[in-house]
NURO-435330 format. One record per atom (N, C-alpha, C): z, x, y; residue in one letter. Coordinates in steps of 0.02 Angstrom, whole numbers, plus 32768, in hexadecimal, padded with zeros to 4 digits. Last residue first. Layout:
residues N
ZXYa/...
//
This chain:
residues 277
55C7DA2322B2x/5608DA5322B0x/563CDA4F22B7x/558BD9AE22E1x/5599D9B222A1x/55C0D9EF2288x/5578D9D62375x/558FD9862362x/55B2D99B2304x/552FDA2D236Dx/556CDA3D238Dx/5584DA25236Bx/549BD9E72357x/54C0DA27232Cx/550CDA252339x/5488D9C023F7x/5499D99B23BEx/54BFD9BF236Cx/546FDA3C2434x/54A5DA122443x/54B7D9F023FCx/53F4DA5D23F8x/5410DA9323D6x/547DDA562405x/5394D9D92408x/53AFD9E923CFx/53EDDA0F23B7x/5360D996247Dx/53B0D9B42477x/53C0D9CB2447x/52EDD96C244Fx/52E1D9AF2469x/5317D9E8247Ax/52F8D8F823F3x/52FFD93723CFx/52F2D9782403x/5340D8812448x/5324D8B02463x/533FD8E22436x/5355D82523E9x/534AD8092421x/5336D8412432x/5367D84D234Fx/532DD829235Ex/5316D81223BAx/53D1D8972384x/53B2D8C62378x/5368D8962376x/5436D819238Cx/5416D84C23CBx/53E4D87E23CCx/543ED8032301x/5428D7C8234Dx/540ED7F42394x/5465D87322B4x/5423D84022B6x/5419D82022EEx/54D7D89022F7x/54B1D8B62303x/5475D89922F0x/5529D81922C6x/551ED81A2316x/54E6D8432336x/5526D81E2261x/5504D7E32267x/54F8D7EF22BAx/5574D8962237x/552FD8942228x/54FED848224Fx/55E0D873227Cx/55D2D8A42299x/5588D8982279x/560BD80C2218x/5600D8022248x/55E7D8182281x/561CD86721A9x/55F6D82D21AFx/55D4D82221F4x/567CD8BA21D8x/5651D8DE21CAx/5609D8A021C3x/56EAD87B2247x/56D3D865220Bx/568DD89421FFx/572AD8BC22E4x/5703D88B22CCx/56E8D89D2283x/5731D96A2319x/5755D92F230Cx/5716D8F022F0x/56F2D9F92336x/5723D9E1230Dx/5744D98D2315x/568BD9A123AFx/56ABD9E7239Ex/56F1D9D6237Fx/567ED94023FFx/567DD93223A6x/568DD9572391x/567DD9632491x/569DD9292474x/56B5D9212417x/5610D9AB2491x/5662D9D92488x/568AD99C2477x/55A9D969247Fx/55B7D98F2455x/55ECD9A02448x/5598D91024F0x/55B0D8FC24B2x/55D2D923247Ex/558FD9822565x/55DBD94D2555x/55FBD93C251Ax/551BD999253Ex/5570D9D72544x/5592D9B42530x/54D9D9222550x/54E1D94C250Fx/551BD9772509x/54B8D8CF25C8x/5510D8BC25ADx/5514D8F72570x/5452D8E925E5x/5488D90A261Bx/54BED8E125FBx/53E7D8B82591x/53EAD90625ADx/5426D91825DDx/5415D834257Ax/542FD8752545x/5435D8C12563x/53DED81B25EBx/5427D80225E2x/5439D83A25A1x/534DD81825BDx/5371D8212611x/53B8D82525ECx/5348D7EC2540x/5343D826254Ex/534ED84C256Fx/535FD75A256Bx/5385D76A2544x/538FD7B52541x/52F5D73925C3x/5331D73C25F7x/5360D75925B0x/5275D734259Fx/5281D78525B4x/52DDD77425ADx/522FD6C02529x/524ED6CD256Dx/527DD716257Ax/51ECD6A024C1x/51CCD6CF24E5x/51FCD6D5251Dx/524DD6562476x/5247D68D244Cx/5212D6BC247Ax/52A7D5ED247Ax/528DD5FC24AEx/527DD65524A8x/5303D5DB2412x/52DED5932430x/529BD5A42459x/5339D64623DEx/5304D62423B6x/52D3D5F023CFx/537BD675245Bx/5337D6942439x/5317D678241Cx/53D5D60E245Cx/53ADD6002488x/537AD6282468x/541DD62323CCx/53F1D5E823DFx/53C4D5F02412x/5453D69523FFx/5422D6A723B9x/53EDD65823BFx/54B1D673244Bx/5466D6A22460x/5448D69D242Ax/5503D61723F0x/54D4D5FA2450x/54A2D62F2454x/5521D666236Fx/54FBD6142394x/54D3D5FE23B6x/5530D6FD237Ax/5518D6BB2343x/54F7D684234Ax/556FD6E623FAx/5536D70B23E4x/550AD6EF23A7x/55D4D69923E4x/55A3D6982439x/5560D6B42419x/5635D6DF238Ax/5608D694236Ex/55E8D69123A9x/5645D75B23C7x/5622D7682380x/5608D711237Bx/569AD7152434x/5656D74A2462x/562ED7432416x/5705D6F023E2x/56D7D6BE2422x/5691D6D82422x/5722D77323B7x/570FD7292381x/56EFD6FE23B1x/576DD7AA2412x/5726D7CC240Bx/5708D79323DCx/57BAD7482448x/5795D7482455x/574AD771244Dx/5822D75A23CCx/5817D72523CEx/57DFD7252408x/583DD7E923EDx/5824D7CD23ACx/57EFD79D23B5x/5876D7F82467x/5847D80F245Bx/580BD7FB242Bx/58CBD79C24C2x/58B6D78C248Bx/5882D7AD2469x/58EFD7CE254Bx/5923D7B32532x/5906D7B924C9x/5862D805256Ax/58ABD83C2589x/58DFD81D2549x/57FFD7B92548x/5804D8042535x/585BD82A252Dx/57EDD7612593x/5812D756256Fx/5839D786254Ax/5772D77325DCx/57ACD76125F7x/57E4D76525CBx/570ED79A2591x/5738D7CE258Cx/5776D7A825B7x/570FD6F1253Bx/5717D724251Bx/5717D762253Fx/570BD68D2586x/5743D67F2542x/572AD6C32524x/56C4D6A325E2x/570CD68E25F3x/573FD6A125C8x/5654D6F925BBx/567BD72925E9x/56D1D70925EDx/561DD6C92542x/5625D70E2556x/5658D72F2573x/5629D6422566x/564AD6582527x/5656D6A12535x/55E1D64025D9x/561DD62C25DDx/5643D6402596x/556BD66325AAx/557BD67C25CEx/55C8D69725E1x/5538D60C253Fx/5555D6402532x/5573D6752564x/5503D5B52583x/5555D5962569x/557FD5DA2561x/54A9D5DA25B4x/54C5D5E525E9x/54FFD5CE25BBx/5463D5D52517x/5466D6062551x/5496D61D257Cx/5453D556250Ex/5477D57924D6x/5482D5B62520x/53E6D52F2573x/5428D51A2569x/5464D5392554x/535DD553254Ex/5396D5852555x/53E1D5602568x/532AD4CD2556x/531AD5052507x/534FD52A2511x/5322D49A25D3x/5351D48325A4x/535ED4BA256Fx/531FD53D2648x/530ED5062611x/532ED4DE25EFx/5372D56926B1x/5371D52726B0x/5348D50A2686x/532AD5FC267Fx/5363D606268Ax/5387D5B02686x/52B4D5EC269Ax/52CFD5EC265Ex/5307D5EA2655x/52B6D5DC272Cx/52ABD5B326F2x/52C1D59A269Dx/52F9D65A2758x/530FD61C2748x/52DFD5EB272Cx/5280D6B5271Dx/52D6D6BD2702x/52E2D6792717x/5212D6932741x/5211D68626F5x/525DD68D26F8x/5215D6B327CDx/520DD65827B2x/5214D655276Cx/5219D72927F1x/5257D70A27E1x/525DD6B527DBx/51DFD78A272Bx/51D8D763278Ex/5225D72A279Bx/51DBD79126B0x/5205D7A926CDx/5215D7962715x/5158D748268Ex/518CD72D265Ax/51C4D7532689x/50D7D72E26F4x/5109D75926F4x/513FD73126C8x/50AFD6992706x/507AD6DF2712x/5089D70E26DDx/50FAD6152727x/50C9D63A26E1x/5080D66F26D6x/50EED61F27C9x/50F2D614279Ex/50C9D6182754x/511BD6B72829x/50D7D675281Bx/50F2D67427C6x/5169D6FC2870x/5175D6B3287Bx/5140D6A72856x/5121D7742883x/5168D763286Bx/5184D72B286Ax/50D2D770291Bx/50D5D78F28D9x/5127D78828BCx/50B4D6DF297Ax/50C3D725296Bx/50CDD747292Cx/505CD68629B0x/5036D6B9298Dx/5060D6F52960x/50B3D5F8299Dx/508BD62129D4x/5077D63E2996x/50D6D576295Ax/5090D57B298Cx/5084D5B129B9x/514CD59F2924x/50F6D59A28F1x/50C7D593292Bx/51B9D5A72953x/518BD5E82958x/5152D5E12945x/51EAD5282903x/51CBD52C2955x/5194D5572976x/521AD5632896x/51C7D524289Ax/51B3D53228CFx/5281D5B928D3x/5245D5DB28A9x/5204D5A428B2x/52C5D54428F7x/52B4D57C292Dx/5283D5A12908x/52F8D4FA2888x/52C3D4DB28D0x/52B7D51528E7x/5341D5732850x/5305D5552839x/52E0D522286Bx/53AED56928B0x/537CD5BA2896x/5338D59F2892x/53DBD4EE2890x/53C3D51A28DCx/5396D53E28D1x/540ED4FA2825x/53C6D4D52827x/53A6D4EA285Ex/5468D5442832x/5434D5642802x/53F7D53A2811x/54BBD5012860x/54BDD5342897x/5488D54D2878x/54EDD4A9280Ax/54D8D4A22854x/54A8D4C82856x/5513D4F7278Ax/54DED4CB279Dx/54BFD4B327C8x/5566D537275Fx/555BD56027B0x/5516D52727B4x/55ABD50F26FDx/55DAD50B273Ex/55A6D529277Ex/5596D5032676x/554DD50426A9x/5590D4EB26E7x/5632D5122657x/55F2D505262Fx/55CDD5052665x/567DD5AB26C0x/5685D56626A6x/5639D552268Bx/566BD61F26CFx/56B1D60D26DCx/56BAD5B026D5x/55F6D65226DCx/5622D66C26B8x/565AD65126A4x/55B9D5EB2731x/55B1D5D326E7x/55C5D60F26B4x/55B9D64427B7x/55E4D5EF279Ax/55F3D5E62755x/5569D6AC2792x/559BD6A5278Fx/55EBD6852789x/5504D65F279Dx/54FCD67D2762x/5542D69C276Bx/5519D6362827x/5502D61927F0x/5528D62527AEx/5508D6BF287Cx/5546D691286Cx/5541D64D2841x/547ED6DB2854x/54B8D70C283Ex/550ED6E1283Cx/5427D6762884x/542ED694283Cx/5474D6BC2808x/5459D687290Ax/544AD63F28E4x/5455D6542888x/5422D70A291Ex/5461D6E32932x/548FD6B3290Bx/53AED70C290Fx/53E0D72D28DAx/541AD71E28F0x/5370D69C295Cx/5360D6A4291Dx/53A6D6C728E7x/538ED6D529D5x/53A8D6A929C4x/53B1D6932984x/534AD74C29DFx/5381D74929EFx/53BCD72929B9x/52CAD72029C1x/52DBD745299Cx/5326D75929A6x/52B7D6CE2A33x/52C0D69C2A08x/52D6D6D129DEx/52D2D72F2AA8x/52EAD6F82A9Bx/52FBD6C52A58x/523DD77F2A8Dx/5282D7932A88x/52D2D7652A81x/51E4D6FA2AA8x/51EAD7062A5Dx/5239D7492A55x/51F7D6732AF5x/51FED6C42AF8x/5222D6EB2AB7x/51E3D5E52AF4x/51BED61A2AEEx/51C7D6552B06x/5238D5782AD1x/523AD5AB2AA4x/520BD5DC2AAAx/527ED4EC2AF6x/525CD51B2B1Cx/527CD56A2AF4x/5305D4BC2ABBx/52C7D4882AC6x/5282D4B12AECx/5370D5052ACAx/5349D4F82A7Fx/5315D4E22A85x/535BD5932B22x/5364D5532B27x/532BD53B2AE1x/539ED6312B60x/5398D6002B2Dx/5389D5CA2B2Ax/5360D6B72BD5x/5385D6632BCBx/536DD6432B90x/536AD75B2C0Ax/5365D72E2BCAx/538ED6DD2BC7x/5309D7A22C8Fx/5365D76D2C83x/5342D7422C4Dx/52E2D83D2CA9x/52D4D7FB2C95x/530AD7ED2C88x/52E5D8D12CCDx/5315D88B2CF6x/530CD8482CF0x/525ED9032C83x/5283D9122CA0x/52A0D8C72CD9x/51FFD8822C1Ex/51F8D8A22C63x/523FD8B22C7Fx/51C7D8692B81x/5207D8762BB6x/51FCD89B2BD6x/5193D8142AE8x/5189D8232B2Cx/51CCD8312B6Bx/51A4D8592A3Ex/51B0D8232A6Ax/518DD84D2AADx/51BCD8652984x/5186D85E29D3x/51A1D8382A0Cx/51E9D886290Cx/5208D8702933x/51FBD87B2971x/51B3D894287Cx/5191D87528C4x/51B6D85928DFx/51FFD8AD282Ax/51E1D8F2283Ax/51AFD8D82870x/52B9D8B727F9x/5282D891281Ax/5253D8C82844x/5311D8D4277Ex/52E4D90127BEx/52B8D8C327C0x/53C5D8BB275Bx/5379D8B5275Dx/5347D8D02798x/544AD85F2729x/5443D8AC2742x/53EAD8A4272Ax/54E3D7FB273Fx/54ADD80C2734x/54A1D85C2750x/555CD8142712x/5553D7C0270Bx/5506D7C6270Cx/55E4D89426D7x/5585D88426ECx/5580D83226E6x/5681D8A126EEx/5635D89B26D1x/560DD88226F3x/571ED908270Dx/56D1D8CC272Ex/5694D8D126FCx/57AFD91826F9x/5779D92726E2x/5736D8FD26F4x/5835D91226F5x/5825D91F273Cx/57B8D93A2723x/5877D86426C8x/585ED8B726B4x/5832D8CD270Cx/588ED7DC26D0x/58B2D7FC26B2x/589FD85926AFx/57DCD7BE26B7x/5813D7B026DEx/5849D7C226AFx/5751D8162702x/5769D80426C9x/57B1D7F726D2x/56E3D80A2791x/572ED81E2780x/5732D7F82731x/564CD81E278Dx/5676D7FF27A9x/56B4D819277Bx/55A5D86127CAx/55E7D85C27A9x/561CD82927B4x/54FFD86B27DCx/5520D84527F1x/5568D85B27BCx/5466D8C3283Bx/54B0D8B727FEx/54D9D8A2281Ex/53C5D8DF2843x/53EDD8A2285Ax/5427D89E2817x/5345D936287Cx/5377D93D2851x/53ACD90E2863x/529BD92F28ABx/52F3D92F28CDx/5316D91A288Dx/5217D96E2917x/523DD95828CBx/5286D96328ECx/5198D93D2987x/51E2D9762970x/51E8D9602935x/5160D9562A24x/514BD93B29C8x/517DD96129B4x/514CD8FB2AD8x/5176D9252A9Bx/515CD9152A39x/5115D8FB2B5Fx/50F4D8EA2B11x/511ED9092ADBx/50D6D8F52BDDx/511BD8E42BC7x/512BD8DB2B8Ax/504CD9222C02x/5073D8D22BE3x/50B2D8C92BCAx/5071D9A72C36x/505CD9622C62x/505BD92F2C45x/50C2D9DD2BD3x/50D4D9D22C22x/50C7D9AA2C49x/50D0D9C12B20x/5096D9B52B62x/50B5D9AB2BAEx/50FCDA252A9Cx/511AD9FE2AE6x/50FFDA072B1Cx/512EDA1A29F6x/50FADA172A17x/5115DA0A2A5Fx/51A5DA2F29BAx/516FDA5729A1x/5133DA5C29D0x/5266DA0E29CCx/522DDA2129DEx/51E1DA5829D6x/52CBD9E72970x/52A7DA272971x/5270DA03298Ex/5364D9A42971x/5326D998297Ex/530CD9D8298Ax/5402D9612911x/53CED9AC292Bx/5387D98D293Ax/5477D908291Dx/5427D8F22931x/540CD931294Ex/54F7D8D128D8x/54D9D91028EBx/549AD8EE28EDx/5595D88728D5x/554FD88928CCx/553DD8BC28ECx/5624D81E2873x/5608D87928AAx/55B0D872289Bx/5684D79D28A3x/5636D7C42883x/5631D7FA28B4x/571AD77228ACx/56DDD77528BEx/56AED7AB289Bx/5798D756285Cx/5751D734284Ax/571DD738286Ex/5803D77F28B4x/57E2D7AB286Dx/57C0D7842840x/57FFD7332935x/57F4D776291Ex/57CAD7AA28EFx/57B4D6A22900x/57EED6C5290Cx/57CAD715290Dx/5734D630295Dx/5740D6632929x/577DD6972930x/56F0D5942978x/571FD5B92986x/572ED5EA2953x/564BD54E297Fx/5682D5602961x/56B5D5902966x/55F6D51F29C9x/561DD50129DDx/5663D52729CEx/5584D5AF29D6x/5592D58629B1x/55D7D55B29D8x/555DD61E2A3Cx/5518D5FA2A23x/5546D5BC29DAx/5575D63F2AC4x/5597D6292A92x/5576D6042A55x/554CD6EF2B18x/5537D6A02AFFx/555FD6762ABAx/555BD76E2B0Ex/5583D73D2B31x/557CD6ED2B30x/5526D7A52AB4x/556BD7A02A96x/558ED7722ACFx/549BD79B2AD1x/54B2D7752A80x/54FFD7722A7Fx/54ADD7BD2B5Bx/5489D77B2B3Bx/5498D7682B05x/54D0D8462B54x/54ECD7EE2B70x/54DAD7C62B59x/5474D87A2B07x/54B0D87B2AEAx/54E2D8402B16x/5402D8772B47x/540DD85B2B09x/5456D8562AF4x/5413D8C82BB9x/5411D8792BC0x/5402D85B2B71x/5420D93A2B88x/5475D9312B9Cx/545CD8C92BC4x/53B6D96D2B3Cx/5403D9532B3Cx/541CD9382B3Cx/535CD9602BAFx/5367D92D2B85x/538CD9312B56x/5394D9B82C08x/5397D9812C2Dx/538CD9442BE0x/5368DA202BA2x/53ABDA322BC5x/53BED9DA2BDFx/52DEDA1A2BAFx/5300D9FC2B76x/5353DA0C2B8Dx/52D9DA332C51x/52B8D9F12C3Bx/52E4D9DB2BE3x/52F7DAC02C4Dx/5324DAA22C73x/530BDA3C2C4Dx/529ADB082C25x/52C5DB022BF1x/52E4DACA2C1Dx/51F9DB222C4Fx/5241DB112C73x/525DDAFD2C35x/51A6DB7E2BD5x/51B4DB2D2BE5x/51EBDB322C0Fx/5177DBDF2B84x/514CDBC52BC0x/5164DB982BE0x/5176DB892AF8x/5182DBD12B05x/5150DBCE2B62x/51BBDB4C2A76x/519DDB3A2AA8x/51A4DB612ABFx/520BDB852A00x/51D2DB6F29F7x/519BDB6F2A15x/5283DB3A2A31x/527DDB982A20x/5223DBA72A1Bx/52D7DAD52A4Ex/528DDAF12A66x/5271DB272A55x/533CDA6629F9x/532ADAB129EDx/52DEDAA829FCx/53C5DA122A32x/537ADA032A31x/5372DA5A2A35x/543DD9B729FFx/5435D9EC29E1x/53DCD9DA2A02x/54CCD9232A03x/5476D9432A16x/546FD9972A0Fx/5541D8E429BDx/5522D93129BEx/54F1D93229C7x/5587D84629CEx/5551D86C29ADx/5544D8AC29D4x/
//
């Protein structure tokens, strides 16, 4: 993962302190093995973790930021990567004293930089398991999810449950509802059986991605008709979809696709349009 911390903001400040939290974030998440699971080459995940710093207390060590959290991974057969995720987390608070040493331990969770670590960690190779097979990142998702309940007994912002439909207790949750099931199937329809496939079978997988849509997302919306995570996921797959339908697929089918998405987020509208050209 790509740490990215922007102070521009903070004005007055030894720079040298976000310089130091860097380059100790960036050990920590990329040197830690946070799964059992062994990964080739051209199945690892590219990640980016921009953090903007807004607020920053010297004497409490007090950071308030927002942070931008993308996730890609390789489409196979092609030298082309997609989005697995992409989102602003806008309480991303924590405490850090220049030459602090970040330690993980599942059973001892109070350093909230730590658990936000761990959190998108957990989340990101997850949600990336269950590209590549039905709920394949199930382990590693429930993790996420003990680790969000856990966060319930401190104070911090972004963890409380059924506050925030966007926080990061409403994404996995919703994310491990039964209701969304359909959801994560569609994941694997999306990405295995349909751009993996792209290179050899074009046809036969834009028909995967056109019945995914139809079905598994159009179900989870219906099941789970206040949850953000469908609108999350449209707002950074739309380019994609669009150039995807650009001239090809059933004028039918192009209409049924632009209904399903245009009811999930009419704010993509002028994307969605594409779809039917």
């Amino acid at each position: 993962m790509k740490i990215t911390i922007n102070h521009a903001q903070i004005e007055g400040t030894d720079a040298s302190v976000f310089d130091n939290l860097q380059e100790t974030l960036t050990r920590f998440i990329n040197d830690r093995q946070w799964t059992n699971l062994q990964f080739r080459e051209n199945e690892r995940i590219n990640c980016n973790l921009n953090i903007t710093i807004t607020q920053y207390d010297k004497t409490s060590n007090t950071f308030k930021c927002k942070a931008i959290i993308q996730a890609n991974r390789p489409v196979f057969n092609s030298t082309y990567t997609t989005t697995i995720y992409n989102n602003t987390d806008p309480n991303f608070d924590f405490e850090f004293a220049q030459f602090d040493q970040l330690e993980y331990n599942e059973e001892n969770r109070d350093n909230q930089l730590v658990a936000l670590c761990a959190y998108y960690a957990y989340l990101i190779i997850g949600l990336n398991l269950d590209t590549f097979a039905p709920n394949g990142g199930e382990d590693i998702l429930q993790k996420c999810m003990n680790l969000a309940n856990n966060c319930q007994t401190f104070t911090w912002a972004g963890w409380e449950s059924f506050k925030d439909d966007r926080n990061r207790f409403a994404i996995i949750n919703d994310y491990l509802d039964n209701g969304f099931s359909p959801f994560r199937k569609f994941q694997y329809t999306y990405y295995r059986k349909g751009l993996d496939q792209m290179a050899d079978s074009p046809e036969k997988a834009l028909k995967e991605i056109t019945n995914g849509i139809e079905t598994e997302l159009k179900q989870a919306k219906d099941n789970k008709p206040m949850s953000m995570l469908p609108q999350i996921w449209t707002d950074y797959k739309r380019d994609e979809i669009a150039s995807m339908y650009k001239g090809k697929a059933t004028q039918k089918e192009k209409e049924s696709v632009y209904d399903i998405l245009f009811n999930i987020n009419p704010s993509q509208n002028n994307a969605w349009q594409k779809i039917k050209e």
